[in-house]
C-alpha positions as CSV (number, residue, x, y, z in Angstrom):
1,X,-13.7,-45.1,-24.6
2,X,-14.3,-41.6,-23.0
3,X,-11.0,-39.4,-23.7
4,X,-9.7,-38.0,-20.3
5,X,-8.6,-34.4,-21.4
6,X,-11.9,-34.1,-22.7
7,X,-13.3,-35.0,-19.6
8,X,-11.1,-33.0,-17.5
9,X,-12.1,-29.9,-20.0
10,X,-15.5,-30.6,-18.8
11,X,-14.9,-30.7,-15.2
12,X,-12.7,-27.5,-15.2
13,X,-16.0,-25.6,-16.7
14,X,-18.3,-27.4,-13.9
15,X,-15.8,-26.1,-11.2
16,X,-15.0,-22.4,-13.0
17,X,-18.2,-21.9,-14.3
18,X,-17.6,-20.3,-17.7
19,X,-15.9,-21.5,-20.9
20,X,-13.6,-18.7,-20.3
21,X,-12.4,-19.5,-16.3
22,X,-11.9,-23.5,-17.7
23,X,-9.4,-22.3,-20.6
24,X,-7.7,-20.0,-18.3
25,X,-7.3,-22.6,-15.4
26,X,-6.3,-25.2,-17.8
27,X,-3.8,-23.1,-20.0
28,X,-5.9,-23.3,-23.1
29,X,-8.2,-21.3,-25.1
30,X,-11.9,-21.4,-24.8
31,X,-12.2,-22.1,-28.6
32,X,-9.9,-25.0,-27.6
33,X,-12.1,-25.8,-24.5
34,X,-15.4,-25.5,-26.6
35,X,-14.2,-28.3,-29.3
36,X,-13.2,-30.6,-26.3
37,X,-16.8,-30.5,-24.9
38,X,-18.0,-30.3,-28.7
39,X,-16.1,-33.7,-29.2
40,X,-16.9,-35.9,-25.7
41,X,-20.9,-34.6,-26.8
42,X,-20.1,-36.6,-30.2
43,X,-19.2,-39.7,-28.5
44,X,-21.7,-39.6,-25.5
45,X,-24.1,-38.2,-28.3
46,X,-25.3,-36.0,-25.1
47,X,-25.7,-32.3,-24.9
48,X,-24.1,-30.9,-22.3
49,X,-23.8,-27.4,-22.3
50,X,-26.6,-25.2,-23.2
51,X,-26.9,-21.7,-24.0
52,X,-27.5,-19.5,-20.9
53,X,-27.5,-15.9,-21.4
54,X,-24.0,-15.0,-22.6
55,X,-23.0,-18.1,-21.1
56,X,-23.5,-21.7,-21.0
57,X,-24.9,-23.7,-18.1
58,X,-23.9,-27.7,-17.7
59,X,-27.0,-30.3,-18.4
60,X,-28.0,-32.7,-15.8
61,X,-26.3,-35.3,-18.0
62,X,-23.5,-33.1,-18.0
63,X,-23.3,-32.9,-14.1
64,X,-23.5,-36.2,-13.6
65,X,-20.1,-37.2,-15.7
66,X,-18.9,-34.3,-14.3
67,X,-18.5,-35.8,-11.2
68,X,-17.5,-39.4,-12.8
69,X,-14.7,-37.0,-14.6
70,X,-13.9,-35.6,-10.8
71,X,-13.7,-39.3,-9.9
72,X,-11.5,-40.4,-12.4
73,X,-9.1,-37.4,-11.9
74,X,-8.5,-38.2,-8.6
75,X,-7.6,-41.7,-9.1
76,X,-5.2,-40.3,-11.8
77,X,-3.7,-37.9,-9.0
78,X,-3.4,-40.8,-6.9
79,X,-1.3,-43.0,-9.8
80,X,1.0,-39.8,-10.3
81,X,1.7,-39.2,-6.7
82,X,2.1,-43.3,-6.0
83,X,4.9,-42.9,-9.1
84,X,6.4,-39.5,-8.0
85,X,6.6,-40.9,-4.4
86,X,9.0,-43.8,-6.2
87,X,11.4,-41.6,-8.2
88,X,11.6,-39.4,-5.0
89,X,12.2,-36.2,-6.8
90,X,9.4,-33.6,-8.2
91,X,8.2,-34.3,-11.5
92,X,5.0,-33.8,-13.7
93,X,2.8,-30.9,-13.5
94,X,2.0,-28.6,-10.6
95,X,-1.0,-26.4,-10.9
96,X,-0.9,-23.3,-8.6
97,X,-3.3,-20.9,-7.4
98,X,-2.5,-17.4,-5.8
99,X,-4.0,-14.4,-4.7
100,X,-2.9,-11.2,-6.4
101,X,0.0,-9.6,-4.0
102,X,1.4,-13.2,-3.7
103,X,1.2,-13.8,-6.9
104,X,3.5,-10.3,-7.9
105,X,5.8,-10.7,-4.2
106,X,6.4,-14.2,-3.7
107,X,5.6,-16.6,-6.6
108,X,8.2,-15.5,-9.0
109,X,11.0,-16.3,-7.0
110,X,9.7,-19.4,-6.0
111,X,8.8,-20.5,-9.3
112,X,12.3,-19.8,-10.5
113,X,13.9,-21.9,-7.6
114,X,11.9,-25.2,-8.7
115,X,12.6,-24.7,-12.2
116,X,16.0,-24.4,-11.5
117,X,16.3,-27.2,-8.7
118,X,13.7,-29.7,-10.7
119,X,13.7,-29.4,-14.4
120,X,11.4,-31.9,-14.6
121,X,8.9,-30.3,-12.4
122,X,6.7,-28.5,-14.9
123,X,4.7,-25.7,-12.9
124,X,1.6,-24.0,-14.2
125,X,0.6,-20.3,-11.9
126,X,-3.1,-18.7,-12.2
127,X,-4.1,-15.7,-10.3
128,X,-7.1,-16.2,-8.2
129,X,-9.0,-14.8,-4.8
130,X,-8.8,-16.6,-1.4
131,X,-11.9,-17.3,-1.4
132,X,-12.4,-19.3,-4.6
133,X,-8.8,-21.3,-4.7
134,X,-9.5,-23.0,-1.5
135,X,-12.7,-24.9,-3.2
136,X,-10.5,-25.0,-6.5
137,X,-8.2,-27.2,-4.6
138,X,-10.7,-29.1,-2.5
139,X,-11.9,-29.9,-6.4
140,X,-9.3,-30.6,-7.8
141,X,-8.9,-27.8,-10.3
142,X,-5.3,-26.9,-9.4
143,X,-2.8,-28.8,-6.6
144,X,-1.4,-26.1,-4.5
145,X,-3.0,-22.8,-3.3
146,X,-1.5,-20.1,-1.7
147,X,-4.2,-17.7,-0.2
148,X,-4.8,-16.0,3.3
149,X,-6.9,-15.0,6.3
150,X,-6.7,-11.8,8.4
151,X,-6.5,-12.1,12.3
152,X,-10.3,-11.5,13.0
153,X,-11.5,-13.5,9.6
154,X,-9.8,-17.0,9.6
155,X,-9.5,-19.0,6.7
156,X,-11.6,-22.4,6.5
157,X,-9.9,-25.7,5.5
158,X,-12.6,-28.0,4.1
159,X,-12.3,-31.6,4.6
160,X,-10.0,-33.4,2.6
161,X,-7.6,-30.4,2.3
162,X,-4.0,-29.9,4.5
163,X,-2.3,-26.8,5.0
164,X,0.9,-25.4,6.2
165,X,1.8,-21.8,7.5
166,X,4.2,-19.5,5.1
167,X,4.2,-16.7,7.1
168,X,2.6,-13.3,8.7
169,X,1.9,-10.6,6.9
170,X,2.2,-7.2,7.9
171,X,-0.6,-4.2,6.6
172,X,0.2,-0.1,7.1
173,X,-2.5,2.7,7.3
174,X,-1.4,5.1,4.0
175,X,-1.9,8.5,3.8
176,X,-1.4,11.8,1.9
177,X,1.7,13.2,2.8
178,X,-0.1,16.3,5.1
179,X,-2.3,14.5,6.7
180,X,-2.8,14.5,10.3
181,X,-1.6,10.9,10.8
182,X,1.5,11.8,8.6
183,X,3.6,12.3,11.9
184,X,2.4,9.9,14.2
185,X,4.5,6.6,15.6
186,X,1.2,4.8,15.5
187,X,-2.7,5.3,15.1
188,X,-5.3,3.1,16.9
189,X,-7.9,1.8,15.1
190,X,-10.4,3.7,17.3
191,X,-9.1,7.0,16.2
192,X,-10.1,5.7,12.3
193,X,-13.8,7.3,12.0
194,X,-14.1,9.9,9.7
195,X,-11.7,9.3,7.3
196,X,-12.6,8.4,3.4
197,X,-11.3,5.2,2.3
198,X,-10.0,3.8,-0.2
199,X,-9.9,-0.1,-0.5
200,X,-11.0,-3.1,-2.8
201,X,-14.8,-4.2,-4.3
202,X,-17.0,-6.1,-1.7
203,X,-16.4,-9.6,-1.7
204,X,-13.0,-9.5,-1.3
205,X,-11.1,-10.4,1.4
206,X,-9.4,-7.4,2.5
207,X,-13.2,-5.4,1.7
208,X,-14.9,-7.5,4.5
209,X,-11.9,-7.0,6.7
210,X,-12.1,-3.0,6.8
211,X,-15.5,-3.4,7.2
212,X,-15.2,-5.7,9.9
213,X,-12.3,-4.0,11.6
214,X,-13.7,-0.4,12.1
215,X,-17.5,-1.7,12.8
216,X,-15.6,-3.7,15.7
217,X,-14.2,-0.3,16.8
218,X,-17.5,1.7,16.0
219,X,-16.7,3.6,12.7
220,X,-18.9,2.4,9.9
221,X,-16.5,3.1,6.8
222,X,-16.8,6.0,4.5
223,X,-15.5,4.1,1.4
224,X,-15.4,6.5,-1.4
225,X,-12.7,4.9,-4.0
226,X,-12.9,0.7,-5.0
227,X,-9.8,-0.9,-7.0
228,X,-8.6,-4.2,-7.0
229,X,-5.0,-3.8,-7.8
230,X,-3.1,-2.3,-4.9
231,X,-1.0,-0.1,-7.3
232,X,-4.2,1.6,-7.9
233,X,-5.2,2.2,-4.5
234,X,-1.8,3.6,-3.7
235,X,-1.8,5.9,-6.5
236,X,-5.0,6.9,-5.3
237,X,-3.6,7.7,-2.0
238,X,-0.8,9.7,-3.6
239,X,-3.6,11.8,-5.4
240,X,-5.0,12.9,-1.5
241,X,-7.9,11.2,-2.2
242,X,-8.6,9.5,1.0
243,X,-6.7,6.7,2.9
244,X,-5.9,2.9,2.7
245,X,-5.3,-0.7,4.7
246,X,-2.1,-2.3,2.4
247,X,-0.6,-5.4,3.3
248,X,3.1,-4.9,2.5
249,X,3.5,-8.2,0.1
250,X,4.1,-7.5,-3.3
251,X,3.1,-3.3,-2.3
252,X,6.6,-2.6,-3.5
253,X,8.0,1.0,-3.1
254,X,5.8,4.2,-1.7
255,X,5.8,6.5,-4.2
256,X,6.3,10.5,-3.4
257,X,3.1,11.8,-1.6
258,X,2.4,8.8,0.6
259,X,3.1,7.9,4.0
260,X,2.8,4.6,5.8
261,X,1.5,4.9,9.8
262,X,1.9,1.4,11.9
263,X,-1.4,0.8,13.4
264,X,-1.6,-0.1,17.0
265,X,-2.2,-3.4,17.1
266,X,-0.6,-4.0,14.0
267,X,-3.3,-6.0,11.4
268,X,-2.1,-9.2,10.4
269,X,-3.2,-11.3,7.5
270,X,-1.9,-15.0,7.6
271,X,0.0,-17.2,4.3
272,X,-0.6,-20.4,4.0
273,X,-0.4,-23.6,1.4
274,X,-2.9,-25.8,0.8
275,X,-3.4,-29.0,-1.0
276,X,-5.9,-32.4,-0.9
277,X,-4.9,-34.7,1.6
278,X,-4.7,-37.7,-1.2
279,X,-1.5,-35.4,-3.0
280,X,0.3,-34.6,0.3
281,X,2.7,-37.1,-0.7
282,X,4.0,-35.7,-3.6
283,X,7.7,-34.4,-3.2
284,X,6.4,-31.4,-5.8
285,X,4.2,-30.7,-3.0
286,X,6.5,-30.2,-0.3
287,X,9.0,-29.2,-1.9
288,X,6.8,-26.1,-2.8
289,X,5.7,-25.8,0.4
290,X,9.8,-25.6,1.2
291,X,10.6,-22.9,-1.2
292,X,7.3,-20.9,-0.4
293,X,9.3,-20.5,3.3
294,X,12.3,-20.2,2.2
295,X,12.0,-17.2,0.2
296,X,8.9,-15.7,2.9
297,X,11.2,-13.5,4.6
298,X,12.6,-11.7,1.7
299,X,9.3,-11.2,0.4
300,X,7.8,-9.6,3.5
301,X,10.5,-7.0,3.7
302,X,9.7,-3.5,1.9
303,X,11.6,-0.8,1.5
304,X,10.3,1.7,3.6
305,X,8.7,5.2,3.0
């Protein structure tokens, strides 16, 4: 009989891609990973990962259970909910994915207020970009995703996956303390060309909203500094080395040298949770989905600069 952790090892590495992004997803490590696939190749007496590169690539055998293992998983998910449902409390394991800011501004708290409400509620958080945890839940690599969408770039929901609204998120022009902006209530985005940015790699969200946001208003971006943790790209502000779009989630205090301009109209990005339609009974589910607005408001505040 096929083992199901060893099966769900091999799924994790045909949704993640690498050895690597499967042990990290699933809280192992890829030496641990490797000797699971090492082991359900020894009783399929299949090979199903080959050498790639650096990397490893999945067989066509290996694709096809794969999928069987994706099949099997769900029907897992279903017994777990169906069981969860009956006790009528949150229990078992909860696998979460986040994005970076809401990972530092908004999980903790909320992680702390299951543990402490539902010991028996065991939940698991990994760090990862909008745009890959909504197919990591439509997958079922993890159960709940937190990610986001700006106001000119929404946020697709595949089939299968439900969502709810956490809240509205609030992003300031920063500058270096001197600059023209400085002293102004408000800046309009048409009044943004010429200035040297300073804003995350393409392909991430908040990239291909700059891009999108002064293009719309006829400035093609002058982005002269990439980083993908905000802390950087303040600190790079602070330095007077050009200017920045940061949401205020998880920005945390302005340090001396920077100062935060409200554009007019404000930019907006949008929370939300999101999970597969077959787990949406779950009470872990909603009552995540409770706690992630319940502690929204505190973690949309900032202290000012």
């Amino acid at each position: 009989m096929l083992d199901l952790q060893r099966l769900r090892a091999l799924h994790a590495v045909a949704v993640h891609g690498t050895v690597g992004a499967a042990a990290t997803a699933l809280g192992y490590t890829p030496s641990a990973v490797s000797q699971q696939i090492a082991k359900l190749e020894r009783e399929t007496r299949t090979v199903l990962l080959e050498r790639a590169g650096r990397g490893v690539r999945l067989t066509d055998e290996a694709r096809q259970l794969a999928e069987t293992a994706r099949e099997l998983l769900a029907i897992v998910e279903r017994a777990e909910t169906e069981l969860e449902e009956r006790r009528g409390r949150p229990a078992g394991k909860l696998t979460i994915a986040a994005f970076a800011s809401a990972a530092r501004g908004l999980l903790p708290a909320v992680l702390a207020d299951l543990a402490r409400r539902h010991p028996a509620l065991d939940t698991r958080l990994t760090e990862v970009d909008p745009h890959l945890s909504v197919d990591l839940v439509a997958k079922g690599a993890v159960d709940l995703v937190v990610a986001h969408d700006w106001d000119i770039a929404p946020l697709p929901a595949p089939a299968g996956v439900e969502q709810a609204a956490i809240g509205d998120d609030l992003c300031d022009l920063l500058v270096p303390e001197g600059h023209p902006f400085a002293g102004r209530a408000a800046v309009r985005r048409e009044e943004l060309g010429g200035e040297r940015w300073i804003c995350q790699p393409p392909g991430r969200v908040c990239h291909d909203w700059l891009q999108r946001t002064l293009r719309a208003a006829g400035h093609e971006p002058d982005i002269v500094h990439q980083a993908d943790e905000n802390p950087t790209l303040v600190a790079l502000v602070a330095a007077g080395l050009g200017v920045a779009l940061i949401p205020r989630l998880g920005r945390g205090p302005l340090p001396a040298g920077v100062v935060e301009v409200p554009l007019d109209p404000m930019p907006v990005r949008h929370l939300y949770a999101l999970w597969r339609t077959g787990a949406a009974r779950r009470p872990a589910i909603a009552e995540t989905v409770r706690s992630l607005r319940a502690h929204w408001p505190a973690a949309a505040s900032h202290p000012r600069a």
